[in-house]
DSSP file (Angstrom, degrees, kcal/mol; ACC not computed):
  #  RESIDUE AA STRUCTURE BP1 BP2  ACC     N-H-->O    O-->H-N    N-H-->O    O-->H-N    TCO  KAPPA ALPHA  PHI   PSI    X-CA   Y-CA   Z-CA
    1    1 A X              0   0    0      0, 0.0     2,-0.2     0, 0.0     0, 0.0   0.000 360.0 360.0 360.0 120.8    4.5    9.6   -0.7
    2    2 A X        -     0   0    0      1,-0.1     2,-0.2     3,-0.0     3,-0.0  -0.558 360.0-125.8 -69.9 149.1    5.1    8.0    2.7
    3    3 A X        -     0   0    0     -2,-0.2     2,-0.1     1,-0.1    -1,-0.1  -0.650  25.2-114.9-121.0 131.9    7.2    5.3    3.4
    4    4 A X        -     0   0    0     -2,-0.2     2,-0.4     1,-0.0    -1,-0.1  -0.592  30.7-122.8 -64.5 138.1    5.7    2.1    5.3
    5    5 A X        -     0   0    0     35,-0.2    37,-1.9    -2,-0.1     2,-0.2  -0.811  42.3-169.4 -82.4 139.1    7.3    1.9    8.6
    6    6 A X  B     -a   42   0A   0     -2,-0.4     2,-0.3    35,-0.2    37,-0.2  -0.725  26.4-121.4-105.1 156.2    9.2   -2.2    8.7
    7    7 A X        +     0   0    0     35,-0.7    37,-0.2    -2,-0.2    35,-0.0  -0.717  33.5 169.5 -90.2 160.9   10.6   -4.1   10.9
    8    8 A X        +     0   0    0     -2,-0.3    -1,-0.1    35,-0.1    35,-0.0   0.696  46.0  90.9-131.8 -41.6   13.8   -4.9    9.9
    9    9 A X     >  -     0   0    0      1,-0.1     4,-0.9    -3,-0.1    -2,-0.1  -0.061  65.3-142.2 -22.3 123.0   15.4   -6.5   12.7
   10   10 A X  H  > S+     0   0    0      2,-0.1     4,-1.6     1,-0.1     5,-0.4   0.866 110.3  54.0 -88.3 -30.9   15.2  -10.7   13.2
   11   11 A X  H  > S+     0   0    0      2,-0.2     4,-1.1     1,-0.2    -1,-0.1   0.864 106.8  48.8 -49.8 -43.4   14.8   -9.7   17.2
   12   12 A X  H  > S+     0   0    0      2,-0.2     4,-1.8     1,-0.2     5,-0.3   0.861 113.3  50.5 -67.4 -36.3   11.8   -7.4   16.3
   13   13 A X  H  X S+     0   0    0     -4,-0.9     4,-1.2     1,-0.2    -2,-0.2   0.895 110.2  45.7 -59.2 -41.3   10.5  -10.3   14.3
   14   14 A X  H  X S+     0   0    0     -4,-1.6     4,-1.5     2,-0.2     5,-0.2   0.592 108.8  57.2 -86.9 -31.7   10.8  -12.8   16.8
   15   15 A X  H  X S+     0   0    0     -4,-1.1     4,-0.5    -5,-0.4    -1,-0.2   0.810 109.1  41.2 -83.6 -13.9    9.4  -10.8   19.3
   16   16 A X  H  X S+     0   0    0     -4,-1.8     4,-0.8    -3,-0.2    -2,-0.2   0.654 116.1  51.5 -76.9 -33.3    6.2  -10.1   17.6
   17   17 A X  H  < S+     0   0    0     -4,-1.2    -3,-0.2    -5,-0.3    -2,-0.2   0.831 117.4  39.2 -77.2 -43.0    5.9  -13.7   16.5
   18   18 A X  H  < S+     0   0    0     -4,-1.5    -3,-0.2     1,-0.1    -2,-0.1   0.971 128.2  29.5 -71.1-100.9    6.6  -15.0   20.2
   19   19 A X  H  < S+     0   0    0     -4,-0.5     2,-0.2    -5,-0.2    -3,-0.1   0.456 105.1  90.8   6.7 -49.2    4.4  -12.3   22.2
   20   20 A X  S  < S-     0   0    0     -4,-0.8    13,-0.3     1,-0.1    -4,-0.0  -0.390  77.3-109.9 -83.9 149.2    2.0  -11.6   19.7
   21   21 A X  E     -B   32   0A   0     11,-1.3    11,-1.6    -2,-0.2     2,-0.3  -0.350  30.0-150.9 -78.1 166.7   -1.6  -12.9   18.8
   22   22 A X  E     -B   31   0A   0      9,-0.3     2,-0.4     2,-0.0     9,-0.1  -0.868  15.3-176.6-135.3 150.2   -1.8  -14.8   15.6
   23   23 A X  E     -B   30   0A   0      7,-1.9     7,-2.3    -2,-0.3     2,-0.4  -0.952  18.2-156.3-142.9 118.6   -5.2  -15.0   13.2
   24   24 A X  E     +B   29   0A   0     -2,-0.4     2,-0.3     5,-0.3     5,-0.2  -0.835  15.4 176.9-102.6 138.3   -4.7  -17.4   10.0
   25   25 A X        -     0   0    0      3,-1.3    60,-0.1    -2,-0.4    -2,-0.0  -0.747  54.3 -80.1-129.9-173.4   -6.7  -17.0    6.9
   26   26 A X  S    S+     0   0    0     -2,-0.3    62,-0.2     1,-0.2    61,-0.2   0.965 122.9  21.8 -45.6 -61.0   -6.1  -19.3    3.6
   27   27 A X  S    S+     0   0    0      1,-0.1    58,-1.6    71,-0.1     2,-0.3   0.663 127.4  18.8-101.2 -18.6   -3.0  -17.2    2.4
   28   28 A X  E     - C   0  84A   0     56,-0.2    -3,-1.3    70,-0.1     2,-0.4  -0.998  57.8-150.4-152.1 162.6   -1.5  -15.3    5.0
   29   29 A X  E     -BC  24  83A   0     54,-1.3    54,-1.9    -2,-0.3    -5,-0.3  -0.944  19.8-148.2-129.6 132.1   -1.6  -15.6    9.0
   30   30 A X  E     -BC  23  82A   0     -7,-2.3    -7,-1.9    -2,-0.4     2,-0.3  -0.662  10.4-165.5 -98.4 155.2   -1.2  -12.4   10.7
   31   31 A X  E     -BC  22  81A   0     50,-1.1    50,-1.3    -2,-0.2     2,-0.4  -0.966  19.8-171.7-138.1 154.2    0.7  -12.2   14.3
   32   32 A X  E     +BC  21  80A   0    -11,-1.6   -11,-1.3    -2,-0.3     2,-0.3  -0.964  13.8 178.4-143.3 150.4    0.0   -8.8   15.9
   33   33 A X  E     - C   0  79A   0     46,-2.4    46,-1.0    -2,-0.4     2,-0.4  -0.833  35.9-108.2-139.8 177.9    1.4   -6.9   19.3
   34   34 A X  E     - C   0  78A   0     -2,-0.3     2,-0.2    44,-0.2    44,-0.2  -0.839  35.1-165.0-116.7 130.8    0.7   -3.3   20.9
   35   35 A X        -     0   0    0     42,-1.0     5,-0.0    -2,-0.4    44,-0.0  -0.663  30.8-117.4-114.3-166.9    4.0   -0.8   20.4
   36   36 A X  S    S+     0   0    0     -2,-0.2     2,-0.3    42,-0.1    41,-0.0  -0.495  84.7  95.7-115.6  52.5    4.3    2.5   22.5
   37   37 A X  S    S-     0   0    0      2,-0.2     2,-0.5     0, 0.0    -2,-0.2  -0.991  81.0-124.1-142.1 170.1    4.1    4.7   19.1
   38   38 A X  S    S+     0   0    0     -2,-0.3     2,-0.3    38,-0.1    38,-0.0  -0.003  84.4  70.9-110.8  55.4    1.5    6.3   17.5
   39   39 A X  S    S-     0   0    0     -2,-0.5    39,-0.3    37,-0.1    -2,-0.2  -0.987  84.3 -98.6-153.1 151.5    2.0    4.5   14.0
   40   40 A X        -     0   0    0     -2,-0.3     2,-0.3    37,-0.2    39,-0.2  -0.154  30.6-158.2 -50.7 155.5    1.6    1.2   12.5
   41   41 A X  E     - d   0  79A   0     37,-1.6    39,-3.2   -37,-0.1     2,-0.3  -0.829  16.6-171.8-136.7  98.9    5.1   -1.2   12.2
   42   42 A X  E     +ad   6  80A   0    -37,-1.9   -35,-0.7    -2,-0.3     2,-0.4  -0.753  14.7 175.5 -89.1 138.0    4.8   -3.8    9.6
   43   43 A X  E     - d   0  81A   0     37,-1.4    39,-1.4    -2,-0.3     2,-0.3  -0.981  10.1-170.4-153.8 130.4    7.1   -6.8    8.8
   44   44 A X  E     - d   0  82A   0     -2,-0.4    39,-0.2    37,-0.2     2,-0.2  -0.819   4.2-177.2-117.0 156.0    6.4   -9.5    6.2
   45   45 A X        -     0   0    0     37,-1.5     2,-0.2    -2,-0.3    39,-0.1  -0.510  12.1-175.7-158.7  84.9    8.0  -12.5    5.5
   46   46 A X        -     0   0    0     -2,-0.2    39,-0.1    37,-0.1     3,-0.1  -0.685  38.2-111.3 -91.4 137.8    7.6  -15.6    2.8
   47   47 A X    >   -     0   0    0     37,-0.5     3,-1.1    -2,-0.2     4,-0.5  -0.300   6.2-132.6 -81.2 175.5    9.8  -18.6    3.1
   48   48 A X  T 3  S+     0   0    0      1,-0.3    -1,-0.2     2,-0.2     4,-0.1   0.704 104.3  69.3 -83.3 -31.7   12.5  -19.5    0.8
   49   49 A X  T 3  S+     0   0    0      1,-0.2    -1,-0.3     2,-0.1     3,-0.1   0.832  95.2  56.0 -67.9   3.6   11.1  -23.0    0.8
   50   50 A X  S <  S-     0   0    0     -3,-1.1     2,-0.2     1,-0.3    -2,-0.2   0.996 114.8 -22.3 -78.5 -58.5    7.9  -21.9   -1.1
   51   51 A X  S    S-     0   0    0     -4,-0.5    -1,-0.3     1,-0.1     4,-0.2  -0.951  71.1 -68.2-162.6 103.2    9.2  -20.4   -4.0
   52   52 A X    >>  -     0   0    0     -2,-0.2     4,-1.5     2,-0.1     3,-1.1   0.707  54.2-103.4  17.2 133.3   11.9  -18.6   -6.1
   53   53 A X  H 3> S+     0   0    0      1,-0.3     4,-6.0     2,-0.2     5,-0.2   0.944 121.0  53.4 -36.7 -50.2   13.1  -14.8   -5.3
   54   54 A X  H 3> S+     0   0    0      1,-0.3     4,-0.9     2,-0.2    -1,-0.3   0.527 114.3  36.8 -78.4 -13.3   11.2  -13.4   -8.0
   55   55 A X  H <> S+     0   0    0     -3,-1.1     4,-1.6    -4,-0.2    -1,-0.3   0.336 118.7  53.1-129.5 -24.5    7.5  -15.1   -7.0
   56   56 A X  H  X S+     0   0    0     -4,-1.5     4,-1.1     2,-0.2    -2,-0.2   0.920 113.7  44.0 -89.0 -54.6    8.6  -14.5   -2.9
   57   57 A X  H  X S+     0   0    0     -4,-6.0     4,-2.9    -5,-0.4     3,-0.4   0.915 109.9  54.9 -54.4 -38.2    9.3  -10.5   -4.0
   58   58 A X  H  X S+     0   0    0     -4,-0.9     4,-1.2     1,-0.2    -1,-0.2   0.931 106.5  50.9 -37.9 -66.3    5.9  -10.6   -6.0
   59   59 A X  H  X S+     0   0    0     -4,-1.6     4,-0.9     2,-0.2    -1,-0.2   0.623 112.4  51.1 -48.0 -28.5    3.9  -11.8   -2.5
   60   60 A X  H >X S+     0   0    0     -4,-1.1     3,-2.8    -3,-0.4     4,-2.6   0.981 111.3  41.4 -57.0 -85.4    5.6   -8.9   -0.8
   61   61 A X  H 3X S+     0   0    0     -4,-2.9     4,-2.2     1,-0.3    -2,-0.2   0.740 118.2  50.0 -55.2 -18.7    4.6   -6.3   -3.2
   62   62 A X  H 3X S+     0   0    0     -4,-1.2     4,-0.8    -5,-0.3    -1,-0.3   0.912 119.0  36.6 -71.9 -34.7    1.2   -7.9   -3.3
   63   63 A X  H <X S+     0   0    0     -3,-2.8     4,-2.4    -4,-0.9    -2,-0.2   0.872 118.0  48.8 -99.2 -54.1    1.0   -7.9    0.4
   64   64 A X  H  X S+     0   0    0     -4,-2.6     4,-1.4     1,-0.2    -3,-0.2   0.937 110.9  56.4 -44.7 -48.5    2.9   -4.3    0.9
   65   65 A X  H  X S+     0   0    0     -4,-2.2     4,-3.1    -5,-0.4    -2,-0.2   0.894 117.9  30.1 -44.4 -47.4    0.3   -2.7   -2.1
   66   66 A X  H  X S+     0   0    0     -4,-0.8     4,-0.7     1,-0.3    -2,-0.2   0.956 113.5  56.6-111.1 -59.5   -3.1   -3.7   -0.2
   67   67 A X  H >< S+     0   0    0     -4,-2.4     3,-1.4     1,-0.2    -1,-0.3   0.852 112.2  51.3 -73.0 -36.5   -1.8   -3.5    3.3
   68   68 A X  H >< S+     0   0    0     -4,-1.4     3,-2.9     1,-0.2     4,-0.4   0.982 109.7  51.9 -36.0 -71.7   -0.8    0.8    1.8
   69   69 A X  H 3< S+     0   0    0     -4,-3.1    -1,-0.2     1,-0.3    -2,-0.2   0.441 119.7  26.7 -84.4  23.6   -4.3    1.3    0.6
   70   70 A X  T X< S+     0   0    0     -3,-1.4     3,-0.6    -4,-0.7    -1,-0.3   0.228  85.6 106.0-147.5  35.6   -6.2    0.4    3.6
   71   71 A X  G X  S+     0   0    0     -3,-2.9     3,-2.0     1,-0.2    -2,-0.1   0.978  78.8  57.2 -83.1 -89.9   -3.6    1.3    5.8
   72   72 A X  G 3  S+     0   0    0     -4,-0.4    -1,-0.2     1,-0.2    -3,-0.1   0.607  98.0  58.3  14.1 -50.8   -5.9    4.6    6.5
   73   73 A X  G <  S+     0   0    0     -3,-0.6     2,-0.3     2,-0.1    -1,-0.2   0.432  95.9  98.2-102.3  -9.2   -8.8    2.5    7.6
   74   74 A X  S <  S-     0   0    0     -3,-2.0    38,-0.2    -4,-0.2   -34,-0.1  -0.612  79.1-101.3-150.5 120.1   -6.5    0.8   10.6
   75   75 A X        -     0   0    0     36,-0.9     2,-0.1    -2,-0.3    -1,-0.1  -0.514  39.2-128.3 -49.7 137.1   -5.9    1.4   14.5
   76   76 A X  S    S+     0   0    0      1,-0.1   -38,-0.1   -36,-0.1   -37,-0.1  -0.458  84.6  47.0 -85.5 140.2   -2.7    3.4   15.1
   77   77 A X  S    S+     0   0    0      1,-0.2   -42,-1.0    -2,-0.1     2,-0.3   0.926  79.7 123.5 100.9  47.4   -0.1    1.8   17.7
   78   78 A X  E     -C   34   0A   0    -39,-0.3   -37,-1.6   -44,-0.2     2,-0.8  -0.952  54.8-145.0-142.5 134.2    0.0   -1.7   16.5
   79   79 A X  E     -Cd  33  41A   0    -46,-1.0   -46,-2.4    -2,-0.3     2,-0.3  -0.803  28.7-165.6 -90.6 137.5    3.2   -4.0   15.3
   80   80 A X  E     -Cd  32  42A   0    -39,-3.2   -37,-1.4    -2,-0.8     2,-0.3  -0.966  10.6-167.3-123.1 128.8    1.8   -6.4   12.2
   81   81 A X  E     -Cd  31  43A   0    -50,-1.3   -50,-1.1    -2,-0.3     2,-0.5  -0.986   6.0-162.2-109.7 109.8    3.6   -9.5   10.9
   82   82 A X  E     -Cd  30  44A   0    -39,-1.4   -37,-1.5    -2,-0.3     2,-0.2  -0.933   9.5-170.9-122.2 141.1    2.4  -11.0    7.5
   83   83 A X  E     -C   29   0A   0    -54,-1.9   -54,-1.3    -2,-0.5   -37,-0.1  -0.916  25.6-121.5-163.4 121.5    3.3  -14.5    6.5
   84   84 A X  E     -C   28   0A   0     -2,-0.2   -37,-0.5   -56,-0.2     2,-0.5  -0.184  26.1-126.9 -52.8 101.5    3.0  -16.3    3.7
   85   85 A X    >   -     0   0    0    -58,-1.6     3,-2.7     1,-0.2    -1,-0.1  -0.368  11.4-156.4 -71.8 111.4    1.0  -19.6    4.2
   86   86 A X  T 3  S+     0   0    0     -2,-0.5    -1,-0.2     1,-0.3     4,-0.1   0.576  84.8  76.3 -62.7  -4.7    3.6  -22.2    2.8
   87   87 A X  T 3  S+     0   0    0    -61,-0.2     2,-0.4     2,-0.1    -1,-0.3   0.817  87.8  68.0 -45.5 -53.7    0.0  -24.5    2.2
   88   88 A X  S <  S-     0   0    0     -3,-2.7    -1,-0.1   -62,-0.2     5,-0.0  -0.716  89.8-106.0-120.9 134.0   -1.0  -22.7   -0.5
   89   89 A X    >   -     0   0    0     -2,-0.4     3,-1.0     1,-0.1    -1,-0.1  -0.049  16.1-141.0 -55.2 140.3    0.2  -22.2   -4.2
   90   90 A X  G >  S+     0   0    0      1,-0.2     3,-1.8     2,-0.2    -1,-0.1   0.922 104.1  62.4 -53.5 -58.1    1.9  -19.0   -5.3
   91   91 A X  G 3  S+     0   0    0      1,-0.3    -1,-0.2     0, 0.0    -2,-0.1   0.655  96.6  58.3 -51.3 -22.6    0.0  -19.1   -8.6
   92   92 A X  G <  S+     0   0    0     -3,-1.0     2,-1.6     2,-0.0    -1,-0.3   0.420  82.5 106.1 -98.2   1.3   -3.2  -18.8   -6.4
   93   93 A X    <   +     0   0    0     -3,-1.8     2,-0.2     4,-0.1     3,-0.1  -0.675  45.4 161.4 -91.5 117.3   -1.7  -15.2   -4.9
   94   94 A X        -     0   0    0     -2,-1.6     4,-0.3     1,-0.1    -2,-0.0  -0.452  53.1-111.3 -98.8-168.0   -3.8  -12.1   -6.7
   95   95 A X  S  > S+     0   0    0     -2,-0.2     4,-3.0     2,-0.2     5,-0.3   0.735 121.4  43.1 -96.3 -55.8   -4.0   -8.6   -5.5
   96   96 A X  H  > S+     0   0    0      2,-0.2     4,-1.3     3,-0.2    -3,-0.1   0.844 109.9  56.4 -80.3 -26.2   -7.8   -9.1   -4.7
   97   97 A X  H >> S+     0   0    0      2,-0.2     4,-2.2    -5,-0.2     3,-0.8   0.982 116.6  36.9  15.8 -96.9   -7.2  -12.7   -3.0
   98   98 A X  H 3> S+     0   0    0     -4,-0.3     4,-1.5     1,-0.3    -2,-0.2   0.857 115.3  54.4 -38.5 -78.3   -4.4  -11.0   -0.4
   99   99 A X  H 3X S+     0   0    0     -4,-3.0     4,-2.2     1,-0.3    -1,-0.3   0.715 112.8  45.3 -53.8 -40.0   -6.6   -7.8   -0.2
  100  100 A X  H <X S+     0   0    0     -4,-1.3     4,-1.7    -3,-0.8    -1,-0.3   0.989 117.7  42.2 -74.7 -63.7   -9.9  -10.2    1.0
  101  101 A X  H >X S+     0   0    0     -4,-2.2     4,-3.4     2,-0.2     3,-1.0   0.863 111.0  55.0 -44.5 -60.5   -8.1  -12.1    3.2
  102  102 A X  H >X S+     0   0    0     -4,-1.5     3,-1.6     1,-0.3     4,-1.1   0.773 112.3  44.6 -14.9 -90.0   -6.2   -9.1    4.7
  103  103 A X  H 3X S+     0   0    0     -4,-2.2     4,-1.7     1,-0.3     5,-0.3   0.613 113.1  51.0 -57.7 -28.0   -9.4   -7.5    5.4
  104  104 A X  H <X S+     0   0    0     -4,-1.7     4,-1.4    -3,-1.0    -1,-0.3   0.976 115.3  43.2 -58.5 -55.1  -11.1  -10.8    6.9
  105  105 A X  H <X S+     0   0    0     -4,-3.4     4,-2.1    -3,-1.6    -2,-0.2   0.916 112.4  53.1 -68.6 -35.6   -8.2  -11.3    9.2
  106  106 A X  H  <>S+     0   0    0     -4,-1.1     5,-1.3    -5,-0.3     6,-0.5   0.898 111.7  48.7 -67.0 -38.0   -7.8   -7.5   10.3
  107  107 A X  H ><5S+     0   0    0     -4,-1.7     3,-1.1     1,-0.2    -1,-0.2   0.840 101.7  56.7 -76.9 -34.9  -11.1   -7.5   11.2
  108  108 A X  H 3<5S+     0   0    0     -4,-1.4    -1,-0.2    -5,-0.3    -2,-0.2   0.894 108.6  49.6 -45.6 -49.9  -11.1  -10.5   13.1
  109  109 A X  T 3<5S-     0   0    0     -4,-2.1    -1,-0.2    -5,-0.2    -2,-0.2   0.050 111.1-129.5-103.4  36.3   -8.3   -8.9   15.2
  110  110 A X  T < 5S+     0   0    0     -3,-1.1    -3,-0.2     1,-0.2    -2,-0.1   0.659  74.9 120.5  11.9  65.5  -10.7   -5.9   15.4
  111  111 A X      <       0   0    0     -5,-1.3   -36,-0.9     1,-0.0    -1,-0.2   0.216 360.0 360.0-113.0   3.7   -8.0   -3.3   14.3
  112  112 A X              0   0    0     -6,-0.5    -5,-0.1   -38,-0.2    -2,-0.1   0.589 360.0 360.0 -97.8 360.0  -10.0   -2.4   11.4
């Protein structure tokens, strides 16, 4: 199994977030930049003011799962930031929720 590449970095974050275009859907707002490599770089982020650890780790694995399996489907050469609209209830985050939005927003920023 292959490992999603992250950013890990608050500098990488902040430069994608500052630089990058941004596409908001109900649950998560994407912000997106061109790297110089020929693979995706993802970095996700929910704030501590939403919610508990365990419900912020959940939206990560929800958001990490779905972004995996259409990962495939996805222009190469791109840094991706998903983040967790603080708007909208935790309880309301599914798998197929995230995954719809996902694919609405990606397409929107016509990497898909």
């Amino acid at each position: 199994m292959r490992k999603i590449k992250t950013l890990k970095k608050n500098y990488e974050f902040k430069n994608v977030l500052t630089k990058g275009k941004f596409y908001i859907g109900n649950q998560i707002t994407i912000y997106i930049t061109k790297n110089d490599v020929d693979y995706n770089i993802i970095g996700i982020a929910v704030s501590s003011k939403t919610c508990n650890a365990i419900k912020r780790n959940k939206i990560k694995r929800l958001i990490r799962e779905n972004y995996r399996l259409i990962k495939q489907d996805l222009k190469v050469g791109y840094n991706i930031v998903f983040l967790w609209n603080k708007k909208d209830k935790v309880e309301n985050a599914s798998f197929n929720s995230i995954k719809q939005d996902m694919l609405k927003l990606l397409k929107r920023a016509e990497i898909i």
